[in-house]
C-alpha positions in Angstrom: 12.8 -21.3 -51.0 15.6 -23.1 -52.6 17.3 -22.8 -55.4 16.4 -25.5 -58.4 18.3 -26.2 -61.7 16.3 -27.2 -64.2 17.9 -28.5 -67.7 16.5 -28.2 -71.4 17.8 -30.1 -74.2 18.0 -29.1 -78.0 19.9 -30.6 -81.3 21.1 -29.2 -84.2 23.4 -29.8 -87.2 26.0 -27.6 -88.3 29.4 -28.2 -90.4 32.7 -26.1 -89.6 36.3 -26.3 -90.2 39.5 -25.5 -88.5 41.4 -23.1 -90.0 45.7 -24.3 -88.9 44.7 -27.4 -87.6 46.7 -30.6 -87.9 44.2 -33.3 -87.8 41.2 -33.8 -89.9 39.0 -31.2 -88.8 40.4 -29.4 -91.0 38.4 -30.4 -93.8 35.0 -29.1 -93.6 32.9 -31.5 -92.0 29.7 -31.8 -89.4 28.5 -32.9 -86.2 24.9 -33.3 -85.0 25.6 -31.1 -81.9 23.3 -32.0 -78.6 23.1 -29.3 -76.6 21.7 -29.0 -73.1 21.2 -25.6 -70.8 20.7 -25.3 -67.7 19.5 -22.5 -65.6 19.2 -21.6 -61.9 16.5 -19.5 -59.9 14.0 -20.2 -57.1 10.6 -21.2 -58.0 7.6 -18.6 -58.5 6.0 -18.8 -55.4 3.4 -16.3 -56.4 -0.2 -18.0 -56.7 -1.5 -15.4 -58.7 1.4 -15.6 -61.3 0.3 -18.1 -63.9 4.1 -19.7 -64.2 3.6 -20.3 -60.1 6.4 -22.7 -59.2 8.8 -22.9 -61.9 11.6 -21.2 -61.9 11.2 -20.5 -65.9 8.8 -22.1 -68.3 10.6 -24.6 -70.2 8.9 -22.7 -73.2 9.8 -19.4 -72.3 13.6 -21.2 -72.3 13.3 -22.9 -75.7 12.2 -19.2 -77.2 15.4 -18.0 -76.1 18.1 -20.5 -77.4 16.1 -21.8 -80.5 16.6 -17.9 -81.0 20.0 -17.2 -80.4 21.5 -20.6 -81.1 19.3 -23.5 -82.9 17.7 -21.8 -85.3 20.5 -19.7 -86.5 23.2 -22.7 -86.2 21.3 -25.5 -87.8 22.1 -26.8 -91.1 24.9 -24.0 -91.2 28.7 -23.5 -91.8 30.7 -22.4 -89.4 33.8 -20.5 -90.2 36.5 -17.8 -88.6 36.1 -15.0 -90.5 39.7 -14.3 -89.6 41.4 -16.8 -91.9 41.6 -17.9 -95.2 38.4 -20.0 -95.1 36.4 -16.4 -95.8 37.2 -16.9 -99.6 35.3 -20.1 -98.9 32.5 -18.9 -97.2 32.0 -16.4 -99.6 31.9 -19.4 -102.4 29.4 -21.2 -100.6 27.4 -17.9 -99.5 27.4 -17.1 -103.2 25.9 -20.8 -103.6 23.1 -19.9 -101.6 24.3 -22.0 -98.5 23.7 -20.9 -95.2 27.2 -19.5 -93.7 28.1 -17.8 -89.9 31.1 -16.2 -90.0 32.5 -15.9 -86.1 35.9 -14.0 -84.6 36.9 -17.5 -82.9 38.2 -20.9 -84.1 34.7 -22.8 -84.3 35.7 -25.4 -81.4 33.2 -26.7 -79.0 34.7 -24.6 -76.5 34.5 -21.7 -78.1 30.9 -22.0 -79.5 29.7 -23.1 -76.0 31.5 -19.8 -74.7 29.6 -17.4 -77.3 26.3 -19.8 -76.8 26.8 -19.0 -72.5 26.9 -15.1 -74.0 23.8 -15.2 -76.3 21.6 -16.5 -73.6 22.7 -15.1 -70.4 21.8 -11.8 -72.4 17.7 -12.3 -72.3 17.5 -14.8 -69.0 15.5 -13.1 -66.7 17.0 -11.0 -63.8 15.9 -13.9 -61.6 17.2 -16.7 -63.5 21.0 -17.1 -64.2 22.8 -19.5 -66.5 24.6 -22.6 -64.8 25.6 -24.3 -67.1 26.1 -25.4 -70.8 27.4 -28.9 -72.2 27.3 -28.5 -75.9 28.2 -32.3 -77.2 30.0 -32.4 -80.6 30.3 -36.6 -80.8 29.0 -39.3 -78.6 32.3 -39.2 -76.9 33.3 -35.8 -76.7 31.9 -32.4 -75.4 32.6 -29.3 -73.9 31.4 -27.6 -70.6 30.7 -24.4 -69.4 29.5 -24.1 -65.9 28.9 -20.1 -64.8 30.7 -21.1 -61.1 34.3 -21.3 -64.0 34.0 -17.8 -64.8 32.8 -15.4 -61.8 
């Protein structure tokens, strides 16, 4: 049986800020980030087995990254707990706002590399994670593609 990559797509907003940077992400700002996931597995060829022929229900898919990623990112700010912008986030926690602190410089890059993490964790052992392209702008995204980082 071959191997089939199959794609799922999600959206979500979330503001962040650059701690050092030069240019104007600086400032807090936000992006309505597209995010699409793709995964890698043979089909199910087992007729018995109710999800006979996919190589994972889209719907099993969207549990796992609404999860991990979407539901915890959206309508959140994103900060690097290792700079000055805590005192911030701990202004806008105190506001009631919804604040992730990470141990990385909130990039694209850098999310899509903790994103890969999150959900190669609870893919099943028959499914691995090809690739991510999480798309900040209409213009400008990052990849990560598993093949990058054997």
């Amino acid at each position: 049986m071959s191997n089939i990559r199959i794609t799922k797509q999600f959206s979500f907003e979330t503001g962040h800020a650059l701690y050092g940077y030069d240019g104007k992400c600086k400032n807090v700002h936000g992006h309505s980030y597209k995010l699409s996931v793709t995964v890698i597995g043979k089909p199910i060829t087992d007729t018995a087995n109710v999800k006979y022929g996919m190589v994972i229900d889209f719907g099993d898919l969207k549990k796992i990254v609404k999860e991990q990623i979407v539901d915890v990112f959206d309508h959140a700010t994103v900060f690097n707990k290792n700079t000055p912008h805590i005192e911030l986030a701990a202004e806008l926690q105190n506001r009631g706002h919804h604040v992730i602190l990470v141990d990385y410089q909130p990039t694209s890059e850098n999310m899509v590399i903790d994103f890969a993490a999150k959900i190669k964790a609870l893919l099943p052992a028959d499914v691995a994670l090809h690739s991510l392209r999480l798309q900040e702008t209409e213009t400008s995204f990052a990849e990560w593609y598993q093949s990058d980082n054997l």
